[in-house]
N, CA, C and O atoms as a Tinker XYZ file with bonds, in Angstrom:
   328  protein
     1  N     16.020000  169.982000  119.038000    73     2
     2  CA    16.194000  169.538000  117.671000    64     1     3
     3  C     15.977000  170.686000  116.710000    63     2     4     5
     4  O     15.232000  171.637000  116.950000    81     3
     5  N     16.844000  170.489000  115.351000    73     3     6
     6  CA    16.665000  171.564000  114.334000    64     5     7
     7  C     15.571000  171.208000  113.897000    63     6     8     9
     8  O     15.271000  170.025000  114.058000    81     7
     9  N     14.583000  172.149000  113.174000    73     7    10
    10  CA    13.647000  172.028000  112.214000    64     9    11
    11  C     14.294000  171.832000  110.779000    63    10    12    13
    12  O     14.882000  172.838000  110.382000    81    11
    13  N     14.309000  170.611000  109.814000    73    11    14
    14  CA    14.680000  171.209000  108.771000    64    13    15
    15  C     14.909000  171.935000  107.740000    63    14    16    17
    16  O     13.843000  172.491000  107.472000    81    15
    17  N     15.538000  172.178000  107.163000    73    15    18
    18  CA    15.916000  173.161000  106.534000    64    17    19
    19  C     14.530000  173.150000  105.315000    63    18    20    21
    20  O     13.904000  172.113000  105.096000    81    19
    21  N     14.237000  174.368000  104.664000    73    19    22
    22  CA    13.414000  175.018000  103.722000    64    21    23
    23  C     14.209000  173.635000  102.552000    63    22    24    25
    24  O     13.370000  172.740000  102.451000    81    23
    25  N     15.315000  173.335000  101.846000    73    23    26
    26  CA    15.564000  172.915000  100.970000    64    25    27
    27  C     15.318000  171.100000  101.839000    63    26    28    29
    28  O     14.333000  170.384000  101.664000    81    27
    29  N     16.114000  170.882000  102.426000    73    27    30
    30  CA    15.446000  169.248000  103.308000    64    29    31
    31  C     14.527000  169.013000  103.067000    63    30    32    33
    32  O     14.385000  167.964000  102.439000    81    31
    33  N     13.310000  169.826000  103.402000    73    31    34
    34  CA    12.009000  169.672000  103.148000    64    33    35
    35  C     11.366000  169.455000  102.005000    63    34    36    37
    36  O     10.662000  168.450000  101.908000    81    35
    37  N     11.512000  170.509000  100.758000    73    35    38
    38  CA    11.452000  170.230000   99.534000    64    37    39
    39  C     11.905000  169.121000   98.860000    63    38    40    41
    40  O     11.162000  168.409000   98.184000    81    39
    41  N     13.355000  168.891000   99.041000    73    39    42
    42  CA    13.966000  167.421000   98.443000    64    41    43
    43  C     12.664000  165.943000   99.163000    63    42    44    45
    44  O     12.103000  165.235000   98.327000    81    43
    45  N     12.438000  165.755000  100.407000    73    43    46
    46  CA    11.572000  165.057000  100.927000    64    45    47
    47  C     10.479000  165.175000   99.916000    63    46    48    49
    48  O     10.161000  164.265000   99.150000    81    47
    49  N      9.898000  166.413000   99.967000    73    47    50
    50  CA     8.093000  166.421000   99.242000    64    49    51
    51  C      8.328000  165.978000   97.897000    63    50    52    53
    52  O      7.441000  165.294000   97.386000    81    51
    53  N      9.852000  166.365000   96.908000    73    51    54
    54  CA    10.026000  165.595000   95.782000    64    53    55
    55  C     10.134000  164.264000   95.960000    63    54    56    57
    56  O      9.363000  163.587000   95.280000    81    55
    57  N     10.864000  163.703000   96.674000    73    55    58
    58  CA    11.214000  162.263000   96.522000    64    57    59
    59  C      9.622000  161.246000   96.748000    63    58    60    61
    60  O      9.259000  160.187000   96.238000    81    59
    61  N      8.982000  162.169000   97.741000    73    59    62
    62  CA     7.419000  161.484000   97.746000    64    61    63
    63  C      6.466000  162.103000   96.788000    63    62    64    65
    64  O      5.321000  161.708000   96.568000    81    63
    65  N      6.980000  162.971000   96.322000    73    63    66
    66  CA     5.902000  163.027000   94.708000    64    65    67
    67  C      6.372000  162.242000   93.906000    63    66    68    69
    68  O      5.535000  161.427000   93.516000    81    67
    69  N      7.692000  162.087000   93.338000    73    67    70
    70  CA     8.252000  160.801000   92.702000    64    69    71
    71  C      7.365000  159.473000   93.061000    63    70    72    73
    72  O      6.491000  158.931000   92.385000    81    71
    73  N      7.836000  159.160000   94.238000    73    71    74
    74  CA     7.218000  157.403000   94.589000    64    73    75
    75  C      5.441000  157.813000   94.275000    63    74    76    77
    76  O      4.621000  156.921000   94.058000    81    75
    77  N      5.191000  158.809000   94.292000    73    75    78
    78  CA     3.456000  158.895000   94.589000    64    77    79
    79  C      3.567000  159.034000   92.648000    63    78    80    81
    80  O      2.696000  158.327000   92.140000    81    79
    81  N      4.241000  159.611000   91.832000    73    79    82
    82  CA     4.097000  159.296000   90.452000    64    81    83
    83  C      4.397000  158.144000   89.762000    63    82    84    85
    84  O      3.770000  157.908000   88.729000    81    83
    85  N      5.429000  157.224000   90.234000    73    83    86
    86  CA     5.020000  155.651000   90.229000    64    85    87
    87  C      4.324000  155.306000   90.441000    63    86    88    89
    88  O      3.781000  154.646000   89.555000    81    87
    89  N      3.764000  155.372000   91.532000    73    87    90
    90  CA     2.534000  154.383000   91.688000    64    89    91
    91  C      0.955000  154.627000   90.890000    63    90    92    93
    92  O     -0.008000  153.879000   90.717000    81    91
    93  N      1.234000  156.021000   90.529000    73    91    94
    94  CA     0.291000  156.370000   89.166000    64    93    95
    95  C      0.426000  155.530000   88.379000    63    94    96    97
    96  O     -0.365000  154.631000   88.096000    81    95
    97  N      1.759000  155.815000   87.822000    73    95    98
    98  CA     1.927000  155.345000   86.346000    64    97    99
    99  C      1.906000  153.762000   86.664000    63    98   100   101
   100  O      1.682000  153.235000   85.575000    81    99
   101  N      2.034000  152.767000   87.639000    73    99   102
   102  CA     1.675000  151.556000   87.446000    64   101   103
   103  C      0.071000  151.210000   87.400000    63   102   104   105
   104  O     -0.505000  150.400000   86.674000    81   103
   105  N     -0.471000  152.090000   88.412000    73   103   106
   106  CA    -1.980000  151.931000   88.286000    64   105   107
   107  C     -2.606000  152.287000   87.091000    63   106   108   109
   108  O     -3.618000  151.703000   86.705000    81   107
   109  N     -1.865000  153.578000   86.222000    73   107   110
   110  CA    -2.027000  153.741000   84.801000    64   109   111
   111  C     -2.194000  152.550000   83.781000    63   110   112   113
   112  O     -3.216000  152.164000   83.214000    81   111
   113  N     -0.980000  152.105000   83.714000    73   111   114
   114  CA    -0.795000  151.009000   83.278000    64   113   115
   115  C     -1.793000  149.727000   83.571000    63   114   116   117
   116  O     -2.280000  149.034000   82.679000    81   115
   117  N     -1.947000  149.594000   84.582000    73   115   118
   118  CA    -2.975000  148.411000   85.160000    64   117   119
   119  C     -4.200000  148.714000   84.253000    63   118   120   121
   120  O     -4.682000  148.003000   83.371000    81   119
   121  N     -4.617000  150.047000   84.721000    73   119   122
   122  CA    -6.198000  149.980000   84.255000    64   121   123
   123  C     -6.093000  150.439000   82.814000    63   122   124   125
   124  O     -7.157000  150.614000   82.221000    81   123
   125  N     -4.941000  150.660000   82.162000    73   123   126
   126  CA    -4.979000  150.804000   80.331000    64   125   127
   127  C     -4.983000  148.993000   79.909000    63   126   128   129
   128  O     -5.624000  148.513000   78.973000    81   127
   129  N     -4.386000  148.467000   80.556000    73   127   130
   130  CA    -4.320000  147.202000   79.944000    64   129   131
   131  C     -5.902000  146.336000   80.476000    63   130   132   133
   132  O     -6.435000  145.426000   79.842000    81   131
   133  N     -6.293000  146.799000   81.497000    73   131   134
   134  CA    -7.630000  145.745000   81.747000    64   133   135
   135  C     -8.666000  146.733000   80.693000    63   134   136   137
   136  O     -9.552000  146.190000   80.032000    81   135
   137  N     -8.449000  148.091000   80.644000    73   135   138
   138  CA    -9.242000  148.412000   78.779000    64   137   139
   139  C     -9.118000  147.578000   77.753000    63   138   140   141
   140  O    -10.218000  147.198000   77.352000    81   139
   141  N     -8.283000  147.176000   77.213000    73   139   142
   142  CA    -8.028000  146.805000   76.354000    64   141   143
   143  C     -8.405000  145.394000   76.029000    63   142   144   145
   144  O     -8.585000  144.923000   74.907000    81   143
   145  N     -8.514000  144.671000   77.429000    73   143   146
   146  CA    -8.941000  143.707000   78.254000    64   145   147
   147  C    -10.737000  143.423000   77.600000    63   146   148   149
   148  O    -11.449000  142.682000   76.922000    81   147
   149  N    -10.701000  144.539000   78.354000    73   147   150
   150  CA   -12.389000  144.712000   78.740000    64   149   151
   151  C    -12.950000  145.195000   76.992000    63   150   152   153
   152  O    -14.147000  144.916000   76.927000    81   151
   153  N    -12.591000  145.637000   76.010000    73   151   154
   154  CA   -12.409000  145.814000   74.706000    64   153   155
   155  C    -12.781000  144.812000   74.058000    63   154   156   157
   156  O    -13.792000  144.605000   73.386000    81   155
   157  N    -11.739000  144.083000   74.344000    73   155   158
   158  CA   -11.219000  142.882000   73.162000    64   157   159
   159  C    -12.504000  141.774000   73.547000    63   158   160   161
   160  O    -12.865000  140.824000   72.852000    81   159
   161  N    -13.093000  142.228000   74.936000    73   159   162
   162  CA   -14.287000  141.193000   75.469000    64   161   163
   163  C    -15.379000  141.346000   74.639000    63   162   164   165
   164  O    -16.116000  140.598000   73.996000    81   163
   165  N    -15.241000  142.842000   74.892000    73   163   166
   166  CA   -16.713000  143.598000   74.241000    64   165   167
   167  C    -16.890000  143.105000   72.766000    63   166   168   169
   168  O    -17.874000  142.437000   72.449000    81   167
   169  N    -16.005000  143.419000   71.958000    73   167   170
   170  CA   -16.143000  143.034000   70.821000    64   169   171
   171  C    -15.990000  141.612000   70.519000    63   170   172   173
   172  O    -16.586000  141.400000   69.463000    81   171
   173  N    -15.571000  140.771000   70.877000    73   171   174
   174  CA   -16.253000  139.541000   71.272000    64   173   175
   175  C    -17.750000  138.802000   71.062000    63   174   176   177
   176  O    -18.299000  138.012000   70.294000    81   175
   177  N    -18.102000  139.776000   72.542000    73   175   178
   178  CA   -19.611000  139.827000   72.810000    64   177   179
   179  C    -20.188000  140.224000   71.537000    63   178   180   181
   180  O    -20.935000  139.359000   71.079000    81   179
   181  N    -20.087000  141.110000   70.935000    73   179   182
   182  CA   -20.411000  141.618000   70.004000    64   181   183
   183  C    -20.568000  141.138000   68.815000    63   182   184   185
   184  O    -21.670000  141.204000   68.270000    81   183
   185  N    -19.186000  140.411000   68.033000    73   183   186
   186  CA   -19.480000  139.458000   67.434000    64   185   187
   187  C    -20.173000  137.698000   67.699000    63   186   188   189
   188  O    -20.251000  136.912000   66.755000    81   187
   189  N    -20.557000  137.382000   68.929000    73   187   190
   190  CA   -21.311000  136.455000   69.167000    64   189   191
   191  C    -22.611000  137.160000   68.913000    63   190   192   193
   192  O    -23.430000  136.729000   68.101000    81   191
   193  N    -22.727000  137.873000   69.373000    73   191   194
   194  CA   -24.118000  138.508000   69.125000    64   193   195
   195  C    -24.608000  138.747000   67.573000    63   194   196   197
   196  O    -25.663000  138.235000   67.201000    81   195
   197  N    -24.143000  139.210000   67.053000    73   195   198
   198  CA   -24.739000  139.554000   65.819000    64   197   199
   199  C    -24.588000  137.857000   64.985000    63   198   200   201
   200  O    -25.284000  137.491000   64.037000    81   199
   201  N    -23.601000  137.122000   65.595000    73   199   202
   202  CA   -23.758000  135.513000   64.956000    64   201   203
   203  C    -24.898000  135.238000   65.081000    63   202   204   205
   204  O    -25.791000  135.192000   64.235000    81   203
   205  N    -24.919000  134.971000   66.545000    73   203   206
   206  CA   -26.356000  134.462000   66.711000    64   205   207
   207  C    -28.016000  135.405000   66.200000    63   206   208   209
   208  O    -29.178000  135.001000   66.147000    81   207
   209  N    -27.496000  136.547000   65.949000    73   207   210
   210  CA   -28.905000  137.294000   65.710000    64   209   211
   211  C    -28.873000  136.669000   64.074000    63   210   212   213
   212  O    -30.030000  136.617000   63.657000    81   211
   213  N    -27.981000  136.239000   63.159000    73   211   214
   214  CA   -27.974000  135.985000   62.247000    64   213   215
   215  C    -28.309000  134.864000   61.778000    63   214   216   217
   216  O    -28.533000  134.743000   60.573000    81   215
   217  N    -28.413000  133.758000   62.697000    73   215   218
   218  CA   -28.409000  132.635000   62.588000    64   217   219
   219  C    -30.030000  132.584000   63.116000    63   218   220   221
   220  O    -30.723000  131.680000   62.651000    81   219
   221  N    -30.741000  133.690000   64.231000    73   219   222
   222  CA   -31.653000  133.289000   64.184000    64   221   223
   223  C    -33.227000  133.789000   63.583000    63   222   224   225
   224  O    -34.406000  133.473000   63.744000    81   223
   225  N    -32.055000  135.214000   62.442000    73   223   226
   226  CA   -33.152000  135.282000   61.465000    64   225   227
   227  C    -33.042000  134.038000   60.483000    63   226   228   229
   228  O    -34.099000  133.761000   59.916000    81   227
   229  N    -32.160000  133.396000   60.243000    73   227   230
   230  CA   -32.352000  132.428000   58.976000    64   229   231
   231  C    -32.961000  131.556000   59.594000    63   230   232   233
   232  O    -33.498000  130.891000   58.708000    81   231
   233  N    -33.301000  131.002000   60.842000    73   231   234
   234  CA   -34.075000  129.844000   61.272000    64   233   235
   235  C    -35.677000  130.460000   61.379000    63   234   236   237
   236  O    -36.578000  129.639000   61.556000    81   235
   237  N    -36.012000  131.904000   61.269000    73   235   238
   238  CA   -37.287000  132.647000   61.366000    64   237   239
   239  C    -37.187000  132.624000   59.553000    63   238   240   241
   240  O    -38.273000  132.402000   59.018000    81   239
   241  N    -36.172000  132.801000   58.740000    73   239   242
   242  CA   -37.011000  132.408000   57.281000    64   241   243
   243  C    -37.091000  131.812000   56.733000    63   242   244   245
   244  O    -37.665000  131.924000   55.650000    81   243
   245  N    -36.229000  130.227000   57.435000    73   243   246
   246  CA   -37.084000  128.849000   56.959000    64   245   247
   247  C    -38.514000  128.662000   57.659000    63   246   248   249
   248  O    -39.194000  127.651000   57.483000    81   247
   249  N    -38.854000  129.603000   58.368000    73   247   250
   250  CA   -40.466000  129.036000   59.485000    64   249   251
   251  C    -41.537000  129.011000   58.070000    63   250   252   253
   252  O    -41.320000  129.629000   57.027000    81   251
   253  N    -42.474000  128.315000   58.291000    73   251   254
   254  CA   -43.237000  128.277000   57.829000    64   253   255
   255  C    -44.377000  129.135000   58.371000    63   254   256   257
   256  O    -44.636000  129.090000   59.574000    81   255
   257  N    -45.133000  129.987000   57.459000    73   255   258
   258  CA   -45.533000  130.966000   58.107000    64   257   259
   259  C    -47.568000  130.502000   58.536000    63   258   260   261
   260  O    -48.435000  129.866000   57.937000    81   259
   261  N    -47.508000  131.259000   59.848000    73   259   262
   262  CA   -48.441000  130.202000   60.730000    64   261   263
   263  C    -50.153000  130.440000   59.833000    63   262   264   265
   264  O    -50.558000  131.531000   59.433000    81   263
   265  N    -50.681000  129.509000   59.740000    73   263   266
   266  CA   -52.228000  128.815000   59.356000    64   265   267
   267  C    -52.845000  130.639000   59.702000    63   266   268   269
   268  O    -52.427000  131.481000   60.497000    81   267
   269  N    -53.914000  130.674000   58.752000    73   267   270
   270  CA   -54.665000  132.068000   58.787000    64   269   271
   271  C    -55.550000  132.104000   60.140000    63   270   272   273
   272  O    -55.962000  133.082000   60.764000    81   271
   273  N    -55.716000  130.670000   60.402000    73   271   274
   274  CA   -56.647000  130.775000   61.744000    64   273   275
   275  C    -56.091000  131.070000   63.168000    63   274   276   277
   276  O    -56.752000  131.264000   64.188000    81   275
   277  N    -54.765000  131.063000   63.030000    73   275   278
   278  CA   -54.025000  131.165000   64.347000    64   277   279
   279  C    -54.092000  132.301000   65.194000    63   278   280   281
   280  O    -54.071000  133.488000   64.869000    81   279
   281  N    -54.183000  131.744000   66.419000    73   279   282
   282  CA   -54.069000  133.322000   67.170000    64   281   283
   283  C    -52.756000  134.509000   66.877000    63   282   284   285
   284  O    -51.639000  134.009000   66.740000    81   283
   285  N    -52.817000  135.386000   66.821000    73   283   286
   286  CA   -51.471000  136.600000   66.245000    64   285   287
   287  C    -51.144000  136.338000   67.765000    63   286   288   289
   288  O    -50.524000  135.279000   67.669000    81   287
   289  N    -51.162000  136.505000   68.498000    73   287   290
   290  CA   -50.012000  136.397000   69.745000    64   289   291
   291  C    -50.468000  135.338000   70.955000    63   290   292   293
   292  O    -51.657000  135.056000   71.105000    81   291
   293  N    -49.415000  134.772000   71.812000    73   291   294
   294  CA   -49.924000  133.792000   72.804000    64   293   295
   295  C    -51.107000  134.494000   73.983000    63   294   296   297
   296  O    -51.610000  133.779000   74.849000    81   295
   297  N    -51.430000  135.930000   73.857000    73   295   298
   298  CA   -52.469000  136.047000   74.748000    64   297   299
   299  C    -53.713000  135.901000   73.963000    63   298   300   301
   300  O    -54.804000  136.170000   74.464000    81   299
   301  N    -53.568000  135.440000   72.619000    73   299   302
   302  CA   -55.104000  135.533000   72.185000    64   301   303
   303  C    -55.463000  133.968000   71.888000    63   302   304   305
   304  O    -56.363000  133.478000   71.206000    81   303
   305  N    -54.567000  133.451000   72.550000    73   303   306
   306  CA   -55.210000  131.700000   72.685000    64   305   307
   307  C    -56.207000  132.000000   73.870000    63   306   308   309
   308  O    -56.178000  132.867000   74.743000    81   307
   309  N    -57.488000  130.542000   73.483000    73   307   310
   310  CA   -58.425000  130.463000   74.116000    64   309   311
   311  C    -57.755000  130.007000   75.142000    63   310   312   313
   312  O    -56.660000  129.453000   75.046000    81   311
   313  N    -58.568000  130.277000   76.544000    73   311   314
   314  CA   -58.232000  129.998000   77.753000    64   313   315
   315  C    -58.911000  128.422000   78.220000    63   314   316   317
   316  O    -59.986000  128.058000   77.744000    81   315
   317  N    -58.097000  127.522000   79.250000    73   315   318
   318  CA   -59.157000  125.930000   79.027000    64   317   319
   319  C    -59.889000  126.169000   80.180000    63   318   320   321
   320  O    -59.336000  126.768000   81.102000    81   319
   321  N    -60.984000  125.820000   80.278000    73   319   322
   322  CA   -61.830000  125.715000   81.363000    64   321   323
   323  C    -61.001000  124.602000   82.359000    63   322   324   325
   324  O    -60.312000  123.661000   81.966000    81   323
   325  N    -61.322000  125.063000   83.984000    73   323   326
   326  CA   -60.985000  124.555000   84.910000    64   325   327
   327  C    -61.946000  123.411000   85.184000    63   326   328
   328  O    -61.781000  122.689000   86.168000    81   327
């Protein structure tokens, strides 16, 4: 059998860099659009978040603010005897 030719060969390694640059540019494509995806989530998230952080300072400045005798944090409540 012949070995192919210097130009055979080349035309081959193009035609499979071609198919191997499709399949870039679809995987390109794939993962630009699940960005945009993953984006449109984020900011989403984002605006739920700051809703709710908003909603739950206004429910912290209707609180009524706690009795002078109260403990400042839940570890400085008395402990109950067993």
């Amino acid at each position: 059998m012949d070995s192919p030719s210097p130009l055979d060969q080349i035309t081959e390694r193009v035609e499979r860099l071609l198919v191997r640059h499709a399949e870039l540019q679809r995987a390109n494509a794939l993962l630009t659009a699940q960005v945009v995806s993953l984006t449109q989530e984020r900011d989403s998230l984002r605006s739920r978040l700051n809703t709710a952080r908003t909603r739950i300072d206004a429910l912290l400045e209707k609180m009524p603010p706690p009795p002078a005798d109260a403990p400042a944090t839940p570890t400085d409540l008395p402990k109950e005897a067993e």
